[in-house]
N, CA, C and O of each residue as an XYZ file, in Angstrom:
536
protein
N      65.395    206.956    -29.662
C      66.053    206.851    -30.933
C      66.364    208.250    -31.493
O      67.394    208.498    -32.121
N      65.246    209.287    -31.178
C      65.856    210.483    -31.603
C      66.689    211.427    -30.930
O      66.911    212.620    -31.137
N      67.083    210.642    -30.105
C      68.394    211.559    -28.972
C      69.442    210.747    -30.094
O      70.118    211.325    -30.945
N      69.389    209.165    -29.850
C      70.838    209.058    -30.693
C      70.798    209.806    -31.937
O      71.576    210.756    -31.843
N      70.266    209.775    -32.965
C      70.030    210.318    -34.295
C      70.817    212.099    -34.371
O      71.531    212.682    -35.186
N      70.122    212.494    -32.878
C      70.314    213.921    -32.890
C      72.172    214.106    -32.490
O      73.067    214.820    -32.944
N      72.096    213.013    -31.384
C      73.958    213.204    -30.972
C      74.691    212.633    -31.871
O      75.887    212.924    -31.875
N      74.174    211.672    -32.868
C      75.432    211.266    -34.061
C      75.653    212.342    -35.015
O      76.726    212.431    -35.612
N      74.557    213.287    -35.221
C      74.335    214.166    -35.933
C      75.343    215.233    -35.962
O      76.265    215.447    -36.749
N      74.891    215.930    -34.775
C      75.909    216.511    -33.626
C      77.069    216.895    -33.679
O      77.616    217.970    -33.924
N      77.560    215.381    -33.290
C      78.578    215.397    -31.933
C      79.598    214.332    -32.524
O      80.764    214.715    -32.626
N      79.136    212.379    -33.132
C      79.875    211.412    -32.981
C      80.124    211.538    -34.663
O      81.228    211.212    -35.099
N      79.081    212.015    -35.580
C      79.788    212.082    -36.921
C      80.842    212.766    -37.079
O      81.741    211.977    -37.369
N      81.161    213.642    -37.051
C      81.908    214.447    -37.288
C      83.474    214.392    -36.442
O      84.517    214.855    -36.904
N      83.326    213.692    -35.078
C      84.285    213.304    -34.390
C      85.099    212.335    -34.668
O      86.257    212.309    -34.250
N      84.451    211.218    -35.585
C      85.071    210.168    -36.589
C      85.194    210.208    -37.640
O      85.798    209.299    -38.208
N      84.594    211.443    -38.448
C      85.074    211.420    -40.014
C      86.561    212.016    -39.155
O      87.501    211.227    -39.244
N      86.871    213.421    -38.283
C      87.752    213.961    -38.510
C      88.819    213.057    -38.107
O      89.941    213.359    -38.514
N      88.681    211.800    -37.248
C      89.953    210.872    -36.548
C      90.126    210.490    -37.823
O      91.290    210.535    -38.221
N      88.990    209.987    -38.868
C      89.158    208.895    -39.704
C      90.677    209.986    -41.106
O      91.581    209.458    -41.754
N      90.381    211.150    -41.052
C      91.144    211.982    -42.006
C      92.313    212.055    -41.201
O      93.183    211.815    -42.038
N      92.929    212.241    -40.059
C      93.989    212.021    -39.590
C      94.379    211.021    -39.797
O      95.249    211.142    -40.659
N      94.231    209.779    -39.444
C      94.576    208.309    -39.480
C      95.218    208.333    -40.952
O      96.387    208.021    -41.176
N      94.181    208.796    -42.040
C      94.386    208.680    -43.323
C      96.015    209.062    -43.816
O      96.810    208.484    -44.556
N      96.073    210.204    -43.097
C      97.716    211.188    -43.571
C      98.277    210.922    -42.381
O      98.982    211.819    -41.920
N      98.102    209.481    -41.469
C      99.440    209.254    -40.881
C      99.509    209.907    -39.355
O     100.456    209.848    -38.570
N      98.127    210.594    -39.160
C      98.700    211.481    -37.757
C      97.684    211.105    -36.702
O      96.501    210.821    -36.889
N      98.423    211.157    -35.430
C      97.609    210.125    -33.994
C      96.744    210.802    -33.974
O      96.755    212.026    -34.100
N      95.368    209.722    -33.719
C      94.228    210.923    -33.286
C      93.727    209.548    -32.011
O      93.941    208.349    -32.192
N      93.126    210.079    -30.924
C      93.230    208.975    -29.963
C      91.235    209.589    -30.031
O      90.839    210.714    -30.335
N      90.643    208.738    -29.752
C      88.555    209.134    -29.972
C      88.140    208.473    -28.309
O      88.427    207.407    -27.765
N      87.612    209.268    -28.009
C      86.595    208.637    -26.355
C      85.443    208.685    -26.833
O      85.060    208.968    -27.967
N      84.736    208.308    -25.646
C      82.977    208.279    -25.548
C      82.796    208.382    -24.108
O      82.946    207.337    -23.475
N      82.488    209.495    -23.435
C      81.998    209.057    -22.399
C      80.839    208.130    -22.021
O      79.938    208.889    -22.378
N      80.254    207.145    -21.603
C      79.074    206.070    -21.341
C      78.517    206.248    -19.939
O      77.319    206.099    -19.696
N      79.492    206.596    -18.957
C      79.066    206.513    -17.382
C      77.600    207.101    -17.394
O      77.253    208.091    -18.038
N      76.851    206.380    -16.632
C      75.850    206.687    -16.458
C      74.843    206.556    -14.917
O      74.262    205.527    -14.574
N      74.837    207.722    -14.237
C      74.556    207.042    -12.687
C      73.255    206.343    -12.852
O      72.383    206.389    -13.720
N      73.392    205.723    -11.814
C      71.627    204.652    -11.629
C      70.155    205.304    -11.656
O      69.086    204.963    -12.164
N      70.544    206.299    -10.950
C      69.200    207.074    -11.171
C      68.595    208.566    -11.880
O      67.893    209.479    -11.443
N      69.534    208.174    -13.745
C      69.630    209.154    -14.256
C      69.123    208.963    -15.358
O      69.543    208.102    -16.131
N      67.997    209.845    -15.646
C      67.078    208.800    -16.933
C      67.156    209.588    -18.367
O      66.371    209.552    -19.314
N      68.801    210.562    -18.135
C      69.206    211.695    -19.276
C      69.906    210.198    -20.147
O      69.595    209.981    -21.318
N      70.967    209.163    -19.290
C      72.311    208.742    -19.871
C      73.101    209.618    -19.915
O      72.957    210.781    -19.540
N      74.227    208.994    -20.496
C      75.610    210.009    -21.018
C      75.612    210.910    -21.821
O      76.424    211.107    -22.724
N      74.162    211.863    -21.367
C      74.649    213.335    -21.826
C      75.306    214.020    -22.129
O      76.394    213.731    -21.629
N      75.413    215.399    -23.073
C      75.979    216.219    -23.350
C      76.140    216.814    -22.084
O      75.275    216.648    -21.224
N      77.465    217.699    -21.803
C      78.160    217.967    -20.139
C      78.070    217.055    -19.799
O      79.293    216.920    -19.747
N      77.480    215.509    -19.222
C      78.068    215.069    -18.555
C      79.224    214.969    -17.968
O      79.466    215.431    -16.852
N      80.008    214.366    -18.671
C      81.557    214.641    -18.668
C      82.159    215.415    -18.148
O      83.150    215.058    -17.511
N      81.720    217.032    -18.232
C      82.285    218.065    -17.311
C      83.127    217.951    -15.924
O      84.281    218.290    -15.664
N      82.082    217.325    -15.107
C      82.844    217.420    -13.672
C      83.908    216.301    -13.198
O      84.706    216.103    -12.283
N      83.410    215.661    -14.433
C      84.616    214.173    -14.347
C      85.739    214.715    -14.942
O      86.630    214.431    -14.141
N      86.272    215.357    -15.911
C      86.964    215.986    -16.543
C      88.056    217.183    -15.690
O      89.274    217.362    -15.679
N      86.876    217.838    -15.026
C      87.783    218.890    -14.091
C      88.122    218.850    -12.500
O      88.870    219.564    -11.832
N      87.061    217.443    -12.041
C      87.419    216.670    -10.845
C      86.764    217.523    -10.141
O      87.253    217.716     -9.028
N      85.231    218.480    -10.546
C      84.826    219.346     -9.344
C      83.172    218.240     -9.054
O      82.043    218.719     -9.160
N      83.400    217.063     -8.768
C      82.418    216.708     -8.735
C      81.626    217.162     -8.045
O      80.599    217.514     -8.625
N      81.683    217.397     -6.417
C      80.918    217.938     -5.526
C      80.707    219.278     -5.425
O      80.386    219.688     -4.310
N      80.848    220.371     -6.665
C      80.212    221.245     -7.185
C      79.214    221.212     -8.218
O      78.383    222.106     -8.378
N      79.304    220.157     -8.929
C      77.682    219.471     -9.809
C      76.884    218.751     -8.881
O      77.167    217.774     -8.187
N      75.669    219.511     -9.011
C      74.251    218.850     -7.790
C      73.395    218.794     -9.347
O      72.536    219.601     -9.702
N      73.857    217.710    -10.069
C      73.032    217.919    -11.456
C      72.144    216.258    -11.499
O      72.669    215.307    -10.919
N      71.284    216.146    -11.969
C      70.642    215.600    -12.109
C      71.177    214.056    -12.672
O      70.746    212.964    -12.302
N      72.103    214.290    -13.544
C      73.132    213.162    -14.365
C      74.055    212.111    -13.556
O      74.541    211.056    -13.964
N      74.187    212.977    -11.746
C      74.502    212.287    -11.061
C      74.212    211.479     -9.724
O      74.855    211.135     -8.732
N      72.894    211.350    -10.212
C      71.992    211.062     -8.928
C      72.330    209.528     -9.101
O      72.598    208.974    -10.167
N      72.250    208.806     -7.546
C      72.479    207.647     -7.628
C      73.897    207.459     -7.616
O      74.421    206.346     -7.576
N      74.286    208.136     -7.637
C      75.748    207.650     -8.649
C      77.187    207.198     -7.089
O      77.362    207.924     -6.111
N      77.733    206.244     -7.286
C      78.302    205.767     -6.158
C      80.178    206.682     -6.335
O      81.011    206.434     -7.206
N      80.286    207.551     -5.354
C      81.313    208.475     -5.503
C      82.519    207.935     -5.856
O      83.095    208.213     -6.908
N      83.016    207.016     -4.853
C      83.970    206.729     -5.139
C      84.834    206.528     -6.571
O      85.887    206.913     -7.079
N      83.475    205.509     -6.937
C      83.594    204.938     -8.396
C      83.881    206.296     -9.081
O      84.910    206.356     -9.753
N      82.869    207.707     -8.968
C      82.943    208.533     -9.804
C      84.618    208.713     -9.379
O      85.504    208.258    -10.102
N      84.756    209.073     -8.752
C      85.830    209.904     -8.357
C      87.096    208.867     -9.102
O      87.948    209.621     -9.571
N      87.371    207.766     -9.283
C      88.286    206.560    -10.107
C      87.932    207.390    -11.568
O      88.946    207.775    -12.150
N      87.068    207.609    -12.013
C      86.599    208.086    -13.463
C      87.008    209.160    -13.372
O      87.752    209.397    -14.323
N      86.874    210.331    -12.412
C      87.548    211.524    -12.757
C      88.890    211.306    -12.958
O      89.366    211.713    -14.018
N      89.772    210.614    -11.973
C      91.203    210.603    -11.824
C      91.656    210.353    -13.390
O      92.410    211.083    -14.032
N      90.963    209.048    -13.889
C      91.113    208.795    -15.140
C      91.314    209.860    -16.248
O      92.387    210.220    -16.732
N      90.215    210.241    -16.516
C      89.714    211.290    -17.142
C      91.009    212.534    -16.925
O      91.489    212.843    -18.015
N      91.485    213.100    -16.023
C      92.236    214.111    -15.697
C      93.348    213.693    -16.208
O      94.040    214.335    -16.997
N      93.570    212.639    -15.801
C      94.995    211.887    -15.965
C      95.205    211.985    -17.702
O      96.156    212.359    -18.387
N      93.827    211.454    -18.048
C      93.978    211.475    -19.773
C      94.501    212.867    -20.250
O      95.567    213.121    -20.811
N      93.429    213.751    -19.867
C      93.615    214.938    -20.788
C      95.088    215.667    -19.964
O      95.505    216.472    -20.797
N      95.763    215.709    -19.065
C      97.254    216.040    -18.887
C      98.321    215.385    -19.482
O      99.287    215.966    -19.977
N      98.082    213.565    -19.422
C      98.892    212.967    -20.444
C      98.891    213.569    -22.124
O      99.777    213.790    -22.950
N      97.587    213.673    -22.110
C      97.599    214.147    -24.175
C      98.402    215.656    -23.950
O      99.455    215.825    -24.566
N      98.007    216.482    -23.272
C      98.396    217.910    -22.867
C     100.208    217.699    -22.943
O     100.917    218.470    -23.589
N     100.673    216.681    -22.266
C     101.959    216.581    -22.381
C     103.130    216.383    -23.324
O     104.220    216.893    -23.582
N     101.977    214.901    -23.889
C     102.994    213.823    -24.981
C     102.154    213.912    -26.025
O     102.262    213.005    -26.850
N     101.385    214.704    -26.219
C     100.010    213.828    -27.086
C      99.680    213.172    -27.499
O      99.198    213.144    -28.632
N      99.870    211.899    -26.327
C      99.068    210.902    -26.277
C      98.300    210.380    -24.650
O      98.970    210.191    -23.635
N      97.139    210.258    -24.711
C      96.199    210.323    -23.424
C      96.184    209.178    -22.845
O      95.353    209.131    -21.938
N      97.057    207.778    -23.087
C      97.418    206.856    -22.403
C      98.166    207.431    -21.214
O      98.833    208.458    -21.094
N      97.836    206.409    -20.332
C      98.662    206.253    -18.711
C      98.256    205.363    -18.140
O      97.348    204.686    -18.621
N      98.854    205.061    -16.823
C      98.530    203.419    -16.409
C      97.673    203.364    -15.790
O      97.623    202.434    -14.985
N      96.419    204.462    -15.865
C      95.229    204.220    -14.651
C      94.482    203.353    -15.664
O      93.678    202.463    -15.388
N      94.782    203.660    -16.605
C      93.786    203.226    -18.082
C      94.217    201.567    -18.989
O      95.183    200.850    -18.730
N      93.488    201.405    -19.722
C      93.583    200.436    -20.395
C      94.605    200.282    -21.585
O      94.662    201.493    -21.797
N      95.378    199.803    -22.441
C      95.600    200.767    -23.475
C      95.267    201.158    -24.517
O      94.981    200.370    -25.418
N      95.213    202.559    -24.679
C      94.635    203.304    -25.558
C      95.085    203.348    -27.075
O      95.640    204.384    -27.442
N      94.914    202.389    -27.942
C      95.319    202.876    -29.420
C      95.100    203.872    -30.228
O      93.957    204.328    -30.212
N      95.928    204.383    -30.993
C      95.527    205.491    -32.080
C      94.305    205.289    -32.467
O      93.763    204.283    -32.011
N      93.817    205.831    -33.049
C      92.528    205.710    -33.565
C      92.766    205.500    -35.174
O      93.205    206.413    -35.874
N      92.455    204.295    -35.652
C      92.614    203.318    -37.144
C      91.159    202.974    -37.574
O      90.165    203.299    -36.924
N      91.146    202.196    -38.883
C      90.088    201.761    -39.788
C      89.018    201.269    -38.669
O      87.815    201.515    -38.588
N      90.085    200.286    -37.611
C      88.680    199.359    -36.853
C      88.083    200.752    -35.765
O      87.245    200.595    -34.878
N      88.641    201.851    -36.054
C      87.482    203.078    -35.095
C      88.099    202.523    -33.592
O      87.353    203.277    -32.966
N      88.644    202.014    -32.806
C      89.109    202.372    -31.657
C      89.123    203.242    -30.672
O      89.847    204.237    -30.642
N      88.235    202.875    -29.726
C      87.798    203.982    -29.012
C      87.485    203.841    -27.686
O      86.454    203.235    -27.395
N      88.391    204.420    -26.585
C      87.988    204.827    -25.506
C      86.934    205.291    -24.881
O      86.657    206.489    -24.942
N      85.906    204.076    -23.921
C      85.005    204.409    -23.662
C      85.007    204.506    -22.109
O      85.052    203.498    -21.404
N      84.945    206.080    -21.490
C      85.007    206.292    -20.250
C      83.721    205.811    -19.726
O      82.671    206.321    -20.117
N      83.744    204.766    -18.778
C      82.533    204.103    -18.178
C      83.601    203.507    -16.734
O      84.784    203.684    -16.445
N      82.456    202.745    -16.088
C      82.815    202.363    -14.962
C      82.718    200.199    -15.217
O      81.785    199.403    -15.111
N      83.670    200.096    -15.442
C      84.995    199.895    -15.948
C      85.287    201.070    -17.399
O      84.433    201.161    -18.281
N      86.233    201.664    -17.433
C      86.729    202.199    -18.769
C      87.452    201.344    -19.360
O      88.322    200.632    -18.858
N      86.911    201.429    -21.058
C      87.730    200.292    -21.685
C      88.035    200.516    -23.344
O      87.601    201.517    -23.913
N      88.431    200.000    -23.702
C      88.498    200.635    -25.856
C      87.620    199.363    -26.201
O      87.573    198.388    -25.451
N      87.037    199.438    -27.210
C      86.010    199.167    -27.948
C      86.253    199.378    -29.572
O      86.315    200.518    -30.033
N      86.349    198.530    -30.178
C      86.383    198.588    -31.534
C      85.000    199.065    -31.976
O      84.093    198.286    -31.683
N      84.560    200.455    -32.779
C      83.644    200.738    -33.350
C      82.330    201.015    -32.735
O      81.308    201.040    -33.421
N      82.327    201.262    -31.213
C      81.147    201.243    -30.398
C      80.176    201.609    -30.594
O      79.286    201.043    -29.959
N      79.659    202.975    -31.757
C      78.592    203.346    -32.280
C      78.293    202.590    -33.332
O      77.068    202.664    -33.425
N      78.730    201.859    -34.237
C      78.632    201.266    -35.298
C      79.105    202.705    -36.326
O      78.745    203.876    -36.208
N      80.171    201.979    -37.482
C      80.078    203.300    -37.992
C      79.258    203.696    -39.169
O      79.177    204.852    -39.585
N      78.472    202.346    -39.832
C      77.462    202.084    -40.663
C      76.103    203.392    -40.324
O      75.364    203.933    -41.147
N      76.178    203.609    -38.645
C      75.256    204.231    -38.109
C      75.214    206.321    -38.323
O      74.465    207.283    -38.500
N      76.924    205.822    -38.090
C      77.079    207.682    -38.267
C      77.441    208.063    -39.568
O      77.477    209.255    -39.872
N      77.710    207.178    -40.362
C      78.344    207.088    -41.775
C      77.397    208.062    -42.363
O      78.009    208.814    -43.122
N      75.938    208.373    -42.289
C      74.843    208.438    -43.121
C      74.572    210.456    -42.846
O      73.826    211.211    -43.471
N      75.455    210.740    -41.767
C      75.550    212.377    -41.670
C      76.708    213.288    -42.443
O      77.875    212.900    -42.507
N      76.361    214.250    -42.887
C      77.145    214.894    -43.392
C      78.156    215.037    -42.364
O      79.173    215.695    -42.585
């Protein structure tokens, strides 16, 4: 409980007040979560995690976050992941067809959660939960 407490603190408050102030004046803000989590990793979806999925160097991380973890699958999550952040890099917007589709980010919190299936999720942290951080 005090890992979540510490990463809403962090990391997820502040990542949804700032979508929630865009949304407000009208301008796209698209929110992820990474979730993937290999089988025999007793961190979860850590901080870096994400890293090597992101830059596709998986088989240069011998990290602990990915033990267990069945490649292929990773390697579908990187493509994803890459694919996202070149699509936003382009159009800025991080939809493409490896993915689900991705809505702006609105009132119901909409949010891209990179996992194995990746999928959007209305409100996945609860926002009752992060509401309570500066």
């Amino acid at each position: 409980m005090l890992g979540e407490l510490a990463g809403d603190a962090l990391f997820a408050g502040g990542t949804f007040e700032f979508a929630e102030r865009l949304a407000r004046l009208g301008q796209p803000a698209y929110v992820f979560r990474f979730d993937w989590t290999a089988p025999d990793n007793a961190f979860g979806a850590c901080h870096c995690s994400e890293i090597p999925f992101v830059f596709d160097n998986l088989d240069a991380w011998q990290a602990p976050m990915q033990a267990g973890g069945d490649r292929a699958a990773m390697q579908v999550l990187a493509d994803q992941m890459q694919d996202a952040w070149i699509a936003f890099a382009r159009t800025g917007n991080p939809g493409h067809a490896g993915l689900p589709p991705w809505p702006r980010y609105r009132t119901d919190q909409q949010t891209m959660l990179f996992d194995a299936p990746s999928r959007v999720a209305a409100d996945p942290a609860g926002r009752t939960r992060w509401r309570h951080w500066p």
